[in-house]
N, C-alpha and C positions, 0 to 999 in steps of 0.2 A: 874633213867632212866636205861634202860635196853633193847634192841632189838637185836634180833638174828636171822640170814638166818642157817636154818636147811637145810641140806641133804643129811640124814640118809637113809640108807636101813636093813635090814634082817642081813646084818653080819657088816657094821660098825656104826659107829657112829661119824656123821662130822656136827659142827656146830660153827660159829662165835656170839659172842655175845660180844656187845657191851656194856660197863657198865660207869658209871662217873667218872670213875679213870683210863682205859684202856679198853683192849680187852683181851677175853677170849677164848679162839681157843680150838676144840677137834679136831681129827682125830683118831681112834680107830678102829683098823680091831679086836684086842682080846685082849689086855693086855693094861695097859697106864692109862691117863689120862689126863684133860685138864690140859694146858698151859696158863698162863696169862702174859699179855703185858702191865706194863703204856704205855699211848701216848709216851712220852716221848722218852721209846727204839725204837719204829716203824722211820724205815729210809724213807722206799719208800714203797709208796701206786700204785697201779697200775691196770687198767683194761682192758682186752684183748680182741680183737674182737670178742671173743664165751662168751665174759662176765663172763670170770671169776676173781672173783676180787683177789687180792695178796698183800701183805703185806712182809717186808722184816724188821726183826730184829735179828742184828748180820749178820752172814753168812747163818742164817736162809730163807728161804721165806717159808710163808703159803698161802695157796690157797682155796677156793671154787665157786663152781657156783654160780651164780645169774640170775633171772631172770627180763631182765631189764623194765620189764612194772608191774612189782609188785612192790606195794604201798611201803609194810613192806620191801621191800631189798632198796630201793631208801634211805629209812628213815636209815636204818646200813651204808651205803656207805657214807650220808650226817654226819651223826652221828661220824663215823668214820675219817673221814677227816677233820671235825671241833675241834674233839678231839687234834690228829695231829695239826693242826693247832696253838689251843691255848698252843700248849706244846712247840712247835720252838717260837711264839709268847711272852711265858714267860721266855724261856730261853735266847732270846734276849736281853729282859729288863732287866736284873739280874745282 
């Protein structure tokens, strides 16, 4: 499994992808590179009235658009939450 809301232009490079084992976050105006997340570190999932969705791990938060009547961003938000989910989920049981 793997999905990702892209929202890239000409000088950066922004995009969440979501994978089986966590989240893969860029942000890139010139130098850098992606960041990876288990479920597990993600504190707080969150989405804003202009839809943008946010993620908080550590003191961190990360952010991107979304567009909320596209197929492919409903399916990373779902995706992403479930992940979340079963990671509070497992560490309950433990």
């Amino acid at each position: 499994m793997s999905l990702k809301i892209a929202a890239s232009s000409l000088i950066t490079k922004h995009y969440l992808m979501v994978e089986a084992e966590g989240v893969k976050f860029c942000e890139i105006a010139a130098f850098g590179g992606p960041k990876r997340f288990p479920f597990s570190r993600i504190e707080c999932v969150l989405i804003s009235p202009d839809h943008k969705l946010s993620f908080q791990v550590g003191n961190e938060v990360f952010g991107i658009g979304t567009k909320p009547g596209n197929p492919k961003h409903l399916a990373v938000i779902d995706a992403l939450l479930e992940g979340v989910r079963r990671s509070l989920n497992a560490g309950s049981a433990a």
